[in-house]
C-alpha positions, 0 to 999 in steps of 0.5 A: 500500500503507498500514499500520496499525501497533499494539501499541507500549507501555512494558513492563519487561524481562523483559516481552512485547509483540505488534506488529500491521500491517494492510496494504491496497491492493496486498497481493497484489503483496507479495512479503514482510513485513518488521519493522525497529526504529531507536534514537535515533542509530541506523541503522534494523536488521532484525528479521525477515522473513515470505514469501508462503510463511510462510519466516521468518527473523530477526536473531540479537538476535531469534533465539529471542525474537521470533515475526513470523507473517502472518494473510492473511485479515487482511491482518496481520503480527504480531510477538511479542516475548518476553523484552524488554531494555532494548537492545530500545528502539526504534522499530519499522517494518512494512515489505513489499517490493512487486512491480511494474515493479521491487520497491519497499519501503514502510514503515509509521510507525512504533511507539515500544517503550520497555523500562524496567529 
């Protein structure tokens, strides 16, 4: 499974930003699509998550804020943020949990979120 991540960037607070993943290879083994964000220092966090069912579910700092959808004919998880803060600074990771023998998590690389005041 390989990722393809976009849409980081600098952004005011206030402001918005959408995060895409474009998946390849194995995507029908996927059982969900996750996004994770990490801050300098700082454990890596969950966002929100996305199922083979469209089921969503989403940290409560993402809560309200934050949108993850999943365009299967793209092979491609979003995630729309809204209302950026400062605290939302970070590095922000596609993930997928991949079904085989066992369910094994990779990662994308990662995009960089930088939210000035």
């Amino acid at each position: 499974v390989q990722f393809a991540e976009s849409g980081g960037g600098l952004v005011q607070a206030g402001g918005s930003l959408r995060l895409s993943c474009t998946v390849s290879g194995g995507t029908d083994r996927i059982t969900r699509f996750g996004w994770y964000r990490q801050s300098p220092g700082k454990q890596r966090d969950w966002v929100a998550l996305i199922d083979r069912s469209g089921i969503t579910a989403y940290a409560d700092f993402a809560k309200g804020r934050f949108t993850i959808s999943r365009d299967s004919d793209e092979n491609m998880v979003s995630l729309q943020m809204q209302s950026l803060q400062p605290e939302d600074t970070a590095v922000y990771y596609c993930h997928a949990m991949v079904k085989g023998a066992l369910e094994v998590p990779y990662w994308g690389q990662g995009t960089q979120v930088t939210v000035s005041s």
